[in-house]
Backbone as a chain_set.jsonl record, in Angstrom:
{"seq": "XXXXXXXXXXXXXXXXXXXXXXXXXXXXXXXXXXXXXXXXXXXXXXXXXXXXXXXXXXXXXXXXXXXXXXXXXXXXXXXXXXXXXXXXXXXXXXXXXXXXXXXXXXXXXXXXXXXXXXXXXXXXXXXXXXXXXXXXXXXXXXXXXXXXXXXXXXX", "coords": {"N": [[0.851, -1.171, 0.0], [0.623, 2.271, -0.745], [1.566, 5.128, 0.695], [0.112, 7.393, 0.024], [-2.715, 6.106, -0.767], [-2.989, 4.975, 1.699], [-4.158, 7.628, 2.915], [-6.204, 7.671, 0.823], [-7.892, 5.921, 1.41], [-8.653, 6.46, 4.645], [-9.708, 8.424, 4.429], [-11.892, 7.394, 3.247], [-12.736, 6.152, 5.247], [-13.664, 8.168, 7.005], [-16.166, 9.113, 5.34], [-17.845, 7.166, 5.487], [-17.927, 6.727, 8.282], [-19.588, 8.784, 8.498], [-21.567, 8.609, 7.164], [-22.813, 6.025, 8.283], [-22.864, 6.143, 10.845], [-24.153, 8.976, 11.328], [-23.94, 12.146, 12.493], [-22.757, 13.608, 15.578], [-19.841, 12.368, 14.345], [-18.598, 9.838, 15.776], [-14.918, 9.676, 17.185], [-12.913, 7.896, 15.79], [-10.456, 5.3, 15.171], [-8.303, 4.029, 12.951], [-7.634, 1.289, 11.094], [-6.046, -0.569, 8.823], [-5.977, -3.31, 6.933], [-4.794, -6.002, 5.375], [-6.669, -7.965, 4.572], [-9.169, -6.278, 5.182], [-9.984, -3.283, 6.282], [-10.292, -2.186, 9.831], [-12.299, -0.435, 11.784], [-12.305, 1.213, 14.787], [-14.461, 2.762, 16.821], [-14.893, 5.467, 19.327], [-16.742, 5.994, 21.879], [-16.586, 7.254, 24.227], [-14.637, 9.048, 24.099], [-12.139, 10.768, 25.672], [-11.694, 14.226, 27.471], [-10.239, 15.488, 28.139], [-6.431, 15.866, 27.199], [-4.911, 14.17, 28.194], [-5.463, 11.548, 29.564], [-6.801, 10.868, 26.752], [-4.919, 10.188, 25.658], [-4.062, 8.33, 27.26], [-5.7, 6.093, 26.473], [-5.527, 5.919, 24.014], [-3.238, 5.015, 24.017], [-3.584, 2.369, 25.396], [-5.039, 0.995, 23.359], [-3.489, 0.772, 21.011], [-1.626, -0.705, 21.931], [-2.748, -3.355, 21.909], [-3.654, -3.168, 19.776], [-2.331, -2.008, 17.591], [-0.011, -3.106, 18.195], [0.541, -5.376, 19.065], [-0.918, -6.677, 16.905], [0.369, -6.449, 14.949], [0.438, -4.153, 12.778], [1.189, -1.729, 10.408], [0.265, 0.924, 10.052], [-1.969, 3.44, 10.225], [-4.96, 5.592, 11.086], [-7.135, 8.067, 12.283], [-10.115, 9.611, 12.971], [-12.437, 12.211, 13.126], [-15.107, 14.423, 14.295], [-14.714, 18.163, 14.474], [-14.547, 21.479, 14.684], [-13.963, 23.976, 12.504], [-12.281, 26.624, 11.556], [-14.366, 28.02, 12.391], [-16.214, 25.935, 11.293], [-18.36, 23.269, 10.927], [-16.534, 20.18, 10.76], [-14.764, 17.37, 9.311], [-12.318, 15.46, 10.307], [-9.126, 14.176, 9.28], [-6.324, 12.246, 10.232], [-3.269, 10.487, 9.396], [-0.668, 7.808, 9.629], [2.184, 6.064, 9.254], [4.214, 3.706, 9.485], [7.513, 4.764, 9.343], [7.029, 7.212, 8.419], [5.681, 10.371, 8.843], [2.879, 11.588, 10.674], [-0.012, 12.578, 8.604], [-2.244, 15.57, 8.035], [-5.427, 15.614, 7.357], [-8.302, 17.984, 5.968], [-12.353, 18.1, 5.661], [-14.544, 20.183, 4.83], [-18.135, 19.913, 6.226], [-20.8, 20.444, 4.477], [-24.668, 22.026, 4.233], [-26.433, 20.146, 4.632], [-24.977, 17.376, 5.728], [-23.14, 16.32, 4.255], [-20.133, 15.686, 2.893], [-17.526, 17.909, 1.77], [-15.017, 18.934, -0.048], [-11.903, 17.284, 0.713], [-9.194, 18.789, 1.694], [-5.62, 19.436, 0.259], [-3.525, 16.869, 1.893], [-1.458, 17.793, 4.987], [1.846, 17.635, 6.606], [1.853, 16.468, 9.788], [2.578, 18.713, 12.763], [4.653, 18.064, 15.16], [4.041, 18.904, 17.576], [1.223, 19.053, 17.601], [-1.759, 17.566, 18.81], [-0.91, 15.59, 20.781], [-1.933, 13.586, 22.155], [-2.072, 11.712, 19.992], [0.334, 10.885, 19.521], [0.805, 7.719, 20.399], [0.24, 5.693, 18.792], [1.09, 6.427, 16.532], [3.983, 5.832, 17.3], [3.579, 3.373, 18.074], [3.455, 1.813, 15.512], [6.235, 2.638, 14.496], [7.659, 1.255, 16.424], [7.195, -1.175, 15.165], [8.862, -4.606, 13.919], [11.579, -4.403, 11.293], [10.442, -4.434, 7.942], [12.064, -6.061, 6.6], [12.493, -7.67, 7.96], [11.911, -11.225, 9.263], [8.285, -11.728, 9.517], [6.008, -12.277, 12.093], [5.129, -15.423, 12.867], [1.385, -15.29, 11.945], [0.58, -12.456, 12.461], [0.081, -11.425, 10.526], [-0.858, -7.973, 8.953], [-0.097, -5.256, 7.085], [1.846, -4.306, 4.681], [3.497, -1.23, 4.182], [4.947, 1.258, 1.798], [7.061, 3.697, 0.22]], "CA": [[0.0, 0.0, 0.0], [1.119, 3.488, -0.45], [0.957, 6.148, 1.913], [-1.197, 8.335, -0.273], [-3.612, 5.082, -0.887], [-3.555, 4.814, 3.185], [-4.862, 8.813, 2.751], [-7.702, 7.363, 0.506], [-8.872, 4.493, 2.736], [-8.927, 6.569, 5.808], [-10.602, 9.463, 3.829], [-13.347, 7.007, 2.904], [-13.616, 5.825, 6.482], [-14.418, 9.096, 7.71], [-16.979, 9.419, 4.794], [-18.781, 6.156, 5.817], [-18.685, 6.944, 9.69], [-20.524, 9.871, 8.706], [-23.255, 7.806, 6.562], [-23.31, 5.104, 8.898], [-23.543, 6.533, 12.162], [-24.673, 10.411, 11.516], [-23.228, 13.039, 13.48], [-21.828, 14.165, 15.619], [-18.977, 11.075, 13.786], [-17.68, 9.299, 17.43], [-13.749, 9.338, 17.531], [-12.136, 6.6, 15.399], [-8.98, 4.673, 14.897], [-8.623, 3.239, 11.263], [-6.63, 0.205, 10.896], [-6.06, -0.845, 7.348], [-5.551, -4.783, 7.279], [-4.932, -6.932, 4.197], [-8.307, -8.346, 4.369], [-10.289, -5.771, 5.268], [-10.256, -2.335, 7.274], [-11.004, -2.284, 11.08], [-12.761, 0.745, 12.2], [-12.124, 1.433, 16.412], [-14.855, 3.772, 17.505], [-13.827, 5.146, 21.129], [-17.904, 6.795, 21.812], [-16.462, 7.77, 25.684], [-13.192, 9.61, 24.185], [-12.122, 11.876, 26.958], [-11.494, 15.49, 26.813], [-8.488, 15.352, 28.717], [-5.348, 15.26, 26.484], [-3.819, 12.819, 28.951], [-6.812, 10.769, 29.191], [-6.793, 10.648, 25.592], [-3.025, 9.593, 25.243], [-3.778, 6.688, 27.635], [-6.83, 5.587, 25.862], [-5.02, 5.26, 22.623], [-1.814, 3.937, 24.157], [-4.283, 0.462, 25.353], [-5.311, 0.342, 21.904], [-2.152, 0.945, 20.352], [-0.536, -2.057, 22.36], [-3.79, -3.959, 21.858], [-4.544, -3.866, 18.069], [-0.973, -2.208, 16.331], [1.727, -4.124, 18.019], [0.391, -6.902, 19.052], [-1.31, -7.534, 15.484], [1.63, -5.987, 13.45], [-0.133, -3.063, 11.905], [2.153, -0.689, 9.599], [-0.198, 2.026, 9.389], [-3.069, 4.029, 11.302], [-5.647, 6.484, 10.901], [-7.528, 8.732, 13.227], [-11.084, 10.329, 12.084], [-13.196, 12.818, 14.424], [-15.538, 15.296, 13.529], [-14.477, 18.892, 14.363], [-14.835, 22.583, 14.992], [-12.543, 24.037, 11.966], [-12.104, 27.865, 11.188], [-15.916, 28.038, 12.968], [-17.461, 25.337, 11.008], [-18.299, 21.589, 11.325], [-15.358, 19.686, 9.446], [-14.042, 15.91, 9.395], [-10.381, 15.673, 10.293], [-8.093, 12.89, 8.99], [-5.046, 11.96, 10.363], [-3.244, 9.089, 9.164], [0.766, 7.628, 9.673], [2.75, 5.093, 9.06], [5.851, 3.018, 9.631], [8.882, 5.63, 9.06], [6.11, 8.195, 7.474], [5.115, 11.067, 9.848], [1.672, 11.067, 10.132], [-0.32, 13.783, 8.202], [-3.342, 15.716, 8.404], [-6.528, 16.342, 5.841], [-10.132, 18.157, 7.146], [-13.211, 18.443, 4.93], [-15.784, 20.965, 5.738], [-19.523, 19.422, 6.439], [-22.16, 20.802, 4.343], [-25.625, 22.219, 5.305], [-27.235, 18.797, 4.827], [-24.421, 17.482, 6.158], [-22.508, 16.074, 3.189], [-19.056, 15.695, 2.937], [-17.289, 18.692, 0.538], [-13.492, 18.23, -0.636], [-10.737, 17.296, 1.408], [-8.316, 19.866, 1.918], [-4.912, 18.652, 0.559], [-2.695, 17.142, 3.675], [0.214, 18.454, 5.289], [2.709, 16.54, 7.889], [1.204, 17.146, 11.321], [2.94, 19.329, 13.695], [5.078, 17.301, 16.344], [3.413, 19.448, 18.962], [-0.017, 19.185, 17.468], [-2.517, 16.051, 18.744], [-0.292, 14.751, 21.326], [-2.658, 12.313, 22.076], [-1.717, 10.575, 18.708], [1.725, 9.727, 19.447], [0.891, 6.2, 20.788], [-0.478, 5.469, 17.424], [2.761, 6.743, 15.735], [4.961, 5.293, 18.571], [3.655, 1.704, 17.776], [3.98, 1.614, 13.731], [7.374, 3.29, 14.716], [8.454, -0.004, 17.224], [7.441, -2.766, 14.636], [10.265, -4.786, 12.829], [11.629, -3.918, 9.64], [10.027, -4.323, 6.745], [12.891, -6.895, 6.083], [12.564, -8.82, 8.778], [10.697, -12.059, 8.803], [7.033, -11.476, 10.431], [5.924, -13.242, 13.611], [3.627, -16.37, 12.136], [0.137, -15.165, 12.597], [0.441, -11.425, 12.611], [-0.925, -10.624, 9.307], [-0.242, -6.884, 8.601], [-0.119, -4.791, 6.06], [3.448, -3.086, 4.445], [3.603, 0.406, 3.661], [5.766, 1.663, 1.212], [6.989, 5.063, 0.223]], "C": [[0.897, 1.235, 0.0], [0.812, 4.131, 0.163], [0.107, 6.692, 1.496], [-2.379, 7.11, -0.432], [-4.033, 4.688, 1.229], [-4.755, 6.432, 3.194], [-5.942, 8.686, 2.478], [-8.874, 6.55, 1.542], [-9.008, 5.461, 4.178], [-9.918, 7.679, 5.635], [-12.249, 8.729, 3.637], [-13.931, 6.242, 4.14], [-14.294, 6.586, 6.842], [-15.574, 9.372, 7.041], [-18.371, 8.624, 5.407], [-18.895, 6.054, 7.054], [-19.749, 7.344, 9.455], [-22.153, 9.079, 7.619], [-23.382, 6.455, 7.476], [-24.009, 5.658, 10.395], [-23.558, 8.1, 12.588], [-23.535, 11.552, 12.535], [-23.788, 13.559, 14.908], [-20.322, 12.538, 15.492], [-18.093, 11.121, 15.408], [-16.119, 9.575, 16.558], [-13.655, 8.466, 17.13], [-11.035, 6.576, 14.649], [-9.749, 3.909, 13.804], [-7.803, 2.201, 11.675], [-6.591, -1.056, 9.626], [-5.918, -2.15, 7.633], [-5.588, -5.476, 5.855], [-5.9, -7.663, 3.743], [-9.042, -7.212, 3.977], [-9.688, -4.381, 6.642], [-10.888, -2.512, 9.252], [-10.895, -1.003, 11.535], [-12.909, 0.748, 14.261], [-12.956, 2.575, 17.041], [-14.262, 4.061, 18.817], [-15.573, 6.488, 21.34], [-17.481, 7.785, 23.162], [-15.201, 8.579, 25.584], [-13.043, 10.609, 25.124], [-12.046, 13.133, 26.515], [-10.43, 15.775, 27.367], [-7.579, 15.001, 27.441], [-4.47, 13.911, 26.959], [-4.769, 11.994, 29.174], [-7.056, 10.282, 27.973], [-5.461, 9.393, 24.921], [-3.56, 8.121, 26.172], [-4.614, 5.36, 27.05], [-6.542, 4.692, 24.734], [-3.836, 4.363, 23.093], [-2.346, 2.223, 24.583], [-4.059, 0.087, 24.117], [-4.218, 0.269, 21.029], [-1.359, -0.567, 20.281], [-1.322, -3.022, 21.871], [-3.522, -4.272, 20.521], [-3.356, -3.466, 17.443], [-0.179, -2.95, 17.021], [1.579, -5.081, 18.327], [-0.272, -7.492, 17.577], [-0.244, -6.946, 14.258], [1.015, -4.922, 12.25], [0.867, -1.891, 11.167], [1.643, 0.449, 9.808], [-1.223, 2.424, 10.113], [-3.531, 5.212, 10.874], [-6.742, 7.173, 11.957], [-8.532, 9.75, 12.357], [-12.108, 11.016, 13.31], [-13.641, 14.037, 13.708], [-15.058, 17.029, 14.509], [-14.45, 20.239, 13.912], [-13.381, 23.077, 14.12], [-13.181, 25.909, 11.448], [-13.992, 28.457, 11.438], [-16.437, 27.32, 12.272], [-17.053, 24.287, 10.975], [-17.243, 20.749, 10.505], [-15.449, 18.044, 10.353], [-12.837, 15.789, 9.335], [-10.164, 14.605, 10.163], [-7.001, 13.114, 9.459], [-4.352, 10.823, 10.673], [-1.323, 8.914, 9.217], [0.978, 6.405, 9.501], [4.024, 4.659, 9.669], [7.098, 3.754, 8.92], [8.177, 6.739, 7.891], [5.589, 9.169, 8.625], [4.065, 11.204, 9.313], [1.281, 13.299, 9.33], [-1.909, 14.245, 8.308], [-4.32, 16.349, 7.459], [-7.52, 16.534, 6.877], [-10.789, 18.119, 5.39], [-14.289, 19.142, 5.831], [-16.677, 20.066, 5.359], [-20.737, 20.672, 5.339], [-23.919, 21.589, 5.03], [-26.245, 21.224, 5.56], [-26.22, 17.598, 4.9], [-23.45, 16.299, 5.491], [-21.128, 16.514, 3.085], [-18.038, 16.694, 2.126], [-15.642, 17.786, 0.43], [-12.516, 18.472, 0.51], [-9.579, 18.063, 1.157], [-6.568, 19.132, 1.202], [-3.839, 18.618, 2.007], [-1.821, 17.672, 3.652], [0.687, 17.31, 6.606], [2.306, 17.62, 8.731], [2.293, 17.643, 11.769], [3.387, 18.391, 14.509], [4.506, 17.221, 16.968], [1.914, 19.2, 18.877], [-0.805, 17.655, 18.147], [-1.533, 15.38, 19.608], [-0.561, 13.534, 21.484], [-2.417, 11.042, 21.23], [-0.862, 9.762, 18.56], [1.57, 8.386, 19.544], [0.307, 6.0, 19.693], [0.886, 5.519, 16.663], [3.57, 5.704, 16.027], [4.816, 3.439, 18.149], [3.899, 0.89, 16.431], [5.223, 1.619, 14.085], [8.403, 1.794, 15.044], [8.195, -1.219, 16.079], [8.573, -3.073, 14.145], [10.366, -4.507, 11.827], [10.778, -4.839, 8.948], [10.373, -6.053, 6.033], [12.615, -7.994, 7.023], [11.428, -9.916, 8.488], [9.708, -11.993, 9.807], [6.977, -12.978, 11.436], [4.935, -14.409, 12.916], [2.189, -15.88, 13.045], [-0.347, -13.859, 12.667], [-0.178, -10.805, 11.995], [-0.216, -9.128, 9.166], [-0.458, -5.873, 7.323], [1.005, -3.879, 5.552], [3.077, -2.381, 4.031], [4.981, 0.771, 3.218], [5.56, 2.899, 0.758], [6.207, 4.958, -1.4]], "O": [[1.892, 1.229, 0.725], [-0.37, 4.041, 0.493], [-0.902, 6.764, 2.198], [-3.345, 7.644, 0.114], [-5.07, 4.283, 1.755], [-5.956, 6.322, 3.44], [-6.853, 9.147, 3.165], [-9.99, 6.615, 2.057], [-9.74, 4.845, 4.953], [-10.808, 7.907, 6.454], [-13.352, 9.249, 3.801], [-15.077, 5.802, 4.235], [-15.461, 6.303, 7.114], [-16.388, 9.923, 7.782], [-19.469, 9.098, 5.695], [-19.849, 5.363, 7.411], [-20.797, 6.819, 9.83], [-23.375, 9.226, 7.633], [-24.366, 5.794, 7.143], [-25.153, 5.606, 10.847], [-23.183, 8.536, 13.676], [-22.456, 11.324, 13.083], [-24.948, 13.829, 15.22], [-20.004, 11.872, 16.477], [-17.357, 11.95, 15.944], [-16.174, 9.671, 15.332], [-14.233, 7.608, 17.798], [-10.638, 7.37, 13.797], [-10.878, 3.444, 13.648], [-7.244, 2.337, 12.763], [-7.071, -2.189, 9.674], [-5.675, -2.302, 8.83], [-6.661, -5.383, 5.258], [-5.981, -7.992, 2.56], [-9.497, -7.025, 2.849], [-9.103, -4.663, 7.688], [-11.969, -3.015, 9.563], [-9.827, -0.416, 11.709], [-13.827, 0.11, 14.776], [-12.348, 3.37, 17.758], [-13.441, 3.354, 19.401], [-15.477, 7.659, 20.973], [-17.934, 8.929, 23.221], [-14.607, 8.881, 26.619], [-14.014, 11.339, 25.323], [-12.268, 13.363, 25.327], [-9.642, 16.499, 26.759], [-7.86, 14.045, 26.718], [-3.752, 13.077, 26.407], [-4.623, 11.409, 28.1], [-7.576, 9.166, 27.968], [-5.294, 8.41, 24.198], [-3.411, 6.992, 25.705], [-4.359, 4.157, 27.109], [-6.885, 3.548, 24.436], [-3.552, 3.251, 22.648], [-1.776, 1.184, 24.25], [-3.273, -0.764, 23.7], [-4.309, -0.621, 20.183], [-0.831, -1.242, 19.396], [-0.647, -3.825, 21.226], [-3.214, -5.393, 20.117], [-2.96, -4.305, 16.633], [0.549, -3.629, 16.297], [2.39, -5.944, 17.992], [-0.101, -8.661, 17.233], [-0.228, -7.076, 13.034], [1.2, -5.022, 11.037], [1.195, -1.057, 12.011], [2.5, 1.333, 9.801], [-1.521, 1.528, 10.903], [-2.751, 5.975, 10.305], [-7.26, 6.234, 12.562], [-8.163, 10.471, 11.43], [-12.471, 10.353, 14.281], [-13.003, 14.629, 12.837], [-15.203, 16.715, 15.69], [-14.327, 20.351, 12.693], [-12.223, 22.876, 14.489], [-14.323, 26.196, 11.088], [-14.615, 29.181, 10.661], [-17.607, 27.7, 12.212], [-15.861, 23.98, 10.975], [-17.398, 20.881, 9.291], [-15.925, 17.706, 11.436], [-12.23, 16.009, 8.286], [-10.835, 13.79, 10.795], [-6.502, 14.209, 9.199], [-4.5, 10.169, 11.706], [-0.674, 9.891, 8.845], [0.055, 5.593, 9.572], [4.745, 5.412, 10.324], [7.6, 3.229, 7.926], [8.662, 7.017, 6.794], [4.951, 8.545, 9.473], [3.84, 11.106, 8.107], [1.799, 14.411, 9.426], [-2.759, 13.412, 8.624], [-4.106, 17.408, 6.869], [-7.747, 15.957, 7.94], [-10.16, 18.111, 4.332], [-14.736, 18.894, 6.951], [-16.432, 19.357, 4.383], [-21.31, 21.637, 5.844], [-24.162, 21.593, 6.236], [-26.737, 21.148, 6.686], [-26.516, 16.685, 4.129], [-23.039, 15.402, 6.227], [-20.911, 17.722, 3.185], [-17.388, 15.856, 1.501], [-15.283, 16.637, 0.686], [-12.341, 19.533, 1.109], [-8.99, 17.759, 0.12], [-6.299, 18.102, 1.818], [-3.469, 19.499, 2.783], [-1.24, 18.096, 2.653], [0.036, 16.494, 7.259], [2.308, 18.849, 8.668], [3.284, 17.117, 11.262], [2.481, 17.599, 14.772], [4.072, 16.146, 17.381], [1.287, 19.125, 19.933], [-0.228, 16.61, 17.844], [-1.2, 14.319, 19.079], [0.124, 12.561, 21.168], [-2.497, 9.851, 21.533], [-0.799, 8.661, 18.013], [2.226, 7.732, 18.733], [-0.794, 6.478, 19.966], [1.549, 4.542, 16.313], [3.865, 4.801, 15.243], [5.693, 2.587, 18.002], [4.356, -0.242, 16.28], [5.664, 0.47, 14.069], [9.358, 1.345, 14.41], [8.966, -2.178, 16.095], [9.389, -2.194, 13.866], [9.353, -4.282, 11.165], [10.462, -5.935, 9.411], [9.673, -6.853, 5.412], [12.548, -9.171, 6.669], [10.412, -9.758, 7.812], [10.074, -12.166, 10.969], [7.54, -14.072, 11.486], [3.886, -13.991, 12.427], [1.946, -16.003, 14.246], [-1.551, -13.743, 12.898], [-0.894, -9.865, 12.34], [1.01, -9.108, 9.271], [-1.412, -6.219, 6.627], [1.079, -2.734, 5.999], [2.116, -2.596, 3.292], [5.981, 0.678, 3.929], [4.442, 3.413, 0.723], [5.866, 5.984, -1.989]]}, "num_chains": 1, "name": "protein.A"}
């Protein structure tokens, strides 16, 4: 998979939160998989930044490093230059992650995704453990754990 092809798939998660389960779109972790996508709502996300960070760091350990995930996406709906938007932000394995919004509509329809930019270090702390666990898997090269499944990301 390519990174910009992770961009698409996490772009069309956030589309299909928002037609599956309306707004205001819960807080979710993407997780691309060679099968098939796994979508991680989190409906109780905190509002605490550090609350947040520990939330994701379970899931982090939970679903990327214990299942060998390359790649991750993060979709939440959002308060952008005063109006309702859909924020993407998606990373990879030796790819800093990056960040796309789309504004919401009046009937609350998805418009065009903004193109991304590489997130801010400082921005979304919360996210690191998401980063942090793509970051720790083995190379690329190495031979996978039997059973892990995965999905490689290439530049």
């Amino acid at each position: 998979m390519e990174f910009s092809e992770l961009r698409f798939v996490c772009q069309e998660a956030a589309v299909d939160l928002l037609a599956s389960k309306g707004r205001p779109v819960p807080p979710t972790v993407v997780l691309p998989g060679p099968e098939r996508t796994a979508l991680l709502n989190i409906p109780d996300f905190p509002d605490d930044d550090e609350a947040r960070h520990e939330v994701l760091a379970g899931l982090a350990a939970e679903r990327i490093a214990a299942g060998g995930v390359p790649a991750w996406g993060f979709v939440a709906e959002a308060d952008v230059q005063g109006r309702d938007a859909l924020v993407v932000v998606f990373g990879a394995r030796r790819h800093a992650p990056h960040l796309t919004a789309a504004f919401l509509d009046a009937d609350d329809g998805v418009l065009e995704f903004a193109p991304d930019e590489e997130l801010d270090p400082t921005a979304l702390p919360f996210l690191h453990p998401l980063q942090h666990a793509v970051d720790s898997l083995p190379a690329l090269d190495s031979p996978p754990d039997p059973g892990t499944g995965g999905l490689p990301i290439i530049s």
